[in-house]
N, C-alpha and C positions, 0 to 999 in steps of 0.2 A: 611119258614125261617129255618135256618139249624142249628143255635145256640142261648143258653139265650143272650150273649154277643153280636150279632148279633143285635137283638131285642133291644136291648137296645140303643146301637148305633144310629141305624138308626132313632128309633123314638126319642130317646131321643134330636137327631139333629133336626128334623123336629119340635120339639116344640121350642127349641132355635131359628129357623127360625122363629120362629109365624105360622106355616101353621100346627100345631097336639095342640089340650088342652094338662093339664097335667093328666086329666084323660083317655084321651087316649092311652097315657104311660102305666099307670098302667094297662088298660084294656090289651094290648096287653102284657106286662110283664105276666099280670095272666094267662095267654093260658101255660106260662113254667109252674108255680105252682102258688096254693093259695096265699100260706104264703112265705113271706120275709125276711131273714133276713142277717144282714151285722154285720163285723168284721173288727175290727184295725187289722193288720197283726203282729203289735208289738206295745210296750206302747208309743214310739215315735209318732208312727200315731195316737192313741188313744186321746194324749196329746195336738194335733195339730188340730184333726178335732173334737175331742168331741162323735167317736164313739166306742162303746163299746171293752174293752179285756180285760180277755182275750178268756172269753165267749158274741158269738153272741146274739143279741137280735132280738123281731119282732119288727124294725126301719121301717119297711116298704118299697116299694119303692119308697116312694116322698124322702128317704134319699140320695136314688144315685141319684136321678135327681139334688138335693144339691150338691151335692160330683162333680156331673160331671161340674157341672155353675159355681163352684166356680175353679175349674180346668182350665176353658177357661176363665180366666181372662184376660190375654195378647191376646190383638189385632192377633199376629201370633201362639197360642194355636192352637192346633188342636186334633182331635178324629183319631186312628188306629184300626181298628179290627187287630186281630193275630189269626191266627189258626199253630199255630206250631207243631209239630210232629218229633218223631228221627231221626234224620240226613239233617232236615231242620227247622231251627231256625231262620231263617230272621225276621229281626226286632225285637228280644228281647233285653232287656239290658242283656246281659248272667253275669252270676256268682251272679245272684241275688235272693229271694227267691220268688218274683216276676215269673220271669221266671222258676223256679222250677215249682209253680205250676200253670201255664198256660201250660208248657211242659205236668203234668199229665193230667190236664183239656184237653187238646187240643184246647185250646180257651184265651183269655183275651183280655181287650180293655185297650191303652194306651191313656192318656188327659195330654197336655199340651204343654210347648212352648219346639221344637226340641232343642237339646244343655245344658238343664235346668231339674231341677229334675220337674218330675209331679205324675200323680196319676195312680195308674195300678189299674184295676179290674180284679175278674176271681171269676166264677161263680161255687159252687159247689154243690151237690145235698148231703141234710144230710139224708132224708127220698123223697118218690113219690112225697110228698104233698108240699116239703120245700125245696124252693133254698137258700143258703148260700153265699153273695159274703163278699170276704176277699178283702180288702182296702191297696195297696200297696203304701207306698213312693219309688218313684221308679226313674232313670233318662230316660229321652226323647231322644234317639237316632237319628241322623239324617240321618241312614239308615230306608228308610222303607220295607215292606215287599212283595212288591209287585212291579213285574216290567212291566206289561201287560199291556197297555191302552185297554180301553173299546172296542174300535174295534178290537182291537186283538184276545180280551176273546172271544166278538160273535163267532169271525171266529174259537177260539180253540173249540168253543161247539157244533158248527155244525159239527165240523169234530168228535170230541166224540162222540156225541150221536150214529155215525155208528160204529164208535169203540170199545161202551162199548156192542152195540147188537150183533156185531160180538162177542167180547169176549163172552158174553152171550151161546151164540149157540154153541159156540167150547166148551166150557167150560161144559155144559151138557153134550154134545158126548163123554167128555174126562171121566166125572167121573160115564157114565154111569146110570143118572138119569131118573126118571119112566118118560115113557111116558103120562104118566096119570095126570100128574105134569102141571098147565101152568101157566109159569112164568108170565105171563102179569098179572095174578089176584095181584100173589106178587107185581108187581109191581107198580099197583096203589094202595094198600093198603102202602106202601111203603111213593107215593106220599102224598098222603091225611095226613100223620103225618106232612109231608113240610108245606104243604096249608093249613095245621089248626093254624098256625102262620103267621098275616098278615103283608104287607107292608106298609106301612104310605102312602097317596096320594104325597106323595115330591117326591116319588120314579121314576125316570123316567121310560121313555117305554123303551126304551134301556138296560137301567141297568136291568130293570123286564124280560126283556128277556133272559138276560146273566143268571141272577139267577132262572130262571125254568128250563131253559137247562142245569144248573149245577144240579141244583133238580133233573131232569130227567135222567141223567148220577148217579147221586149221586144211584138212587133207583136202578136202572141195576144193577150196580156193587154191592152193597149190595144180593142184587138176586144172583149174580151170586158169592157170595163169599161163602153164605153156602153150597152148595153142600151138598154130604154125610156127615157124621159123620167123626171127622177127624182121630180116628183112623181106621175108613174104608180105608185110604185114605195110599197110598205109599208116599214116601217123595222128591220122584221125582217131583210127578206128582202135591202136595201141593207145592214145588216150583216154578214149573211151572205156577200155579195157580194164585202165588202171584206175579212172575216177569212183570207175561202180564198185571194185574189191579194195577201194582203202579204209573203207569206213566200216565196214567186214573185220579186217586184219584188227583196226583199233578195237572192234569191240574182242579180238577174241584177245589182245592183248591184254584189255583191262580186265576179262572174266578170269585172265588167268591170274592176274596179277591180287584181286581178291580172293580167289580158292586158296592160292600160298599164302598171301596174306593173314588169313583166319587161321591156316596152321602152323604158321611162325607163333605168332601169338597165344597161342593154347599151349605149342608146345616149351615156349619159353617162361612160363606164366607158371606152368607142370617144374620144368627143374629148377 
């Protein structure tokens, strides 16, 4: 799994389905951190849902599985993951504080019915041990963030995964790194942080595939973005570095952003 927001998502959907307990939730929520805790965004949200501002407390996480049931109240509600990042912002409600900090985060999950205000999460780290999510009023745009079907993604991730090896191998030769070095070790250790966050059984084979191949491009490219030290590094050559792995990163962004996508939907479709 590749985000808290993610995780939460997903299982969160599949107990709505009936096919995960609610402590299943939290068992897989805890692989992010221990401790829980949530925050109103402002006294408006506080006043509304009854949780904590303008300091968080440990509400635990049976409070967003609250937060998210009471959000999918309308028949046509629905669950968004977003992974946004600068200069692609699909799917936010922009000019909001919401999207502020999902932009830092690079992550947030939008619930509720498109066209209609609902409820934004975004998940933040206060310490190792404690994740933070902040509770947005937010509106449901009925742009989403993704435009790939599931068979699309497969096909973008089999073309990646050669793409991101090739970048890989150029990308040593370019900055001249030890031979003594083998990126493969990096890169299952890489993996193993992915696959120590699991997937709820709802999750299809399909979708499960889309999203290891996106893991698996994900962990390359992470490999191959440190390199040397970067003031070792010309400003050419870091250019270059970064032109070749952004269009990489988008696609594995958007393969992932359809794998969740197809299982939000099924699973909200189910309860």
């Amino acid at each position: 799994m590749s985000a808290p927001s993610a995780t939460l998502a997903v299982w969160a959907s599949s107990w709505l389905a009936g096919t995960s307990a609610p402590d299943d939730v939290l068992e897989a929520l805890g692989t992010w951190a221990p401790n829980t805790l949530v925050l109103a965004s402002d006294p408006g949200v506080a006043a509304r849902t009854g949780l904590p501002w303008p300091e968080p407390e440990r509400t635990g996480a049976t409070t967003l599985l609250k937060t998210i049931r009471e959000a999918l109240a309308s028949q046509s509600s629905e669950m968004r993951i977003l992974f946004p990042v600068p200069g692609d912002v699909r799917g936010l409600p922009t000019g909001t504080p919401f999207a502020t900090d999902a932009i830092e985060a690079g992550e947030g999950l939008l619930v509720g019915e498109p066209g209609r205000r609902g409820t934004g999460l975004v998940p933040g780290w206060t310490d190792e041990d404690t994740l933070c999510w902040t509770v947005h009023d937010v509106p449901i745009t009925d742009v989403r963030s993704n435009e790939l079907t599931l068979g699309e993604a497969e096909f973008a991730m089999r073309e990646a995964v050669r793409a991101a090896a090739d970048a890989l191998s150029k990308l040593a030769s370019v900055t001249s790194q030890s031979r003594d070095e083998d990126p493969r070790d990096a890169i299952e250790d890489e993996l193993a942080e992915y696959t120590r966050h699991p997937y709820p059984p709802s999750v299809t084979p399909r979708a499960l595939r889309v999203l290891d191949s996106a893991d698996q491009v994900a962990a390359i490219l992470t490999v191959a973005q440190r390199g040397p030290a970067m003031d070792a590094l010309t400003a050419t050559i870091d250019t270059a570095r970064q032109d070749q792995l952004r269009p990489l990163w988008d696609a594995v962004r958007s393969a992932r952003l359809a794998a969740l996508d197809s299982c939000l939907r099924s699973g909200v479709r189910r309860a």
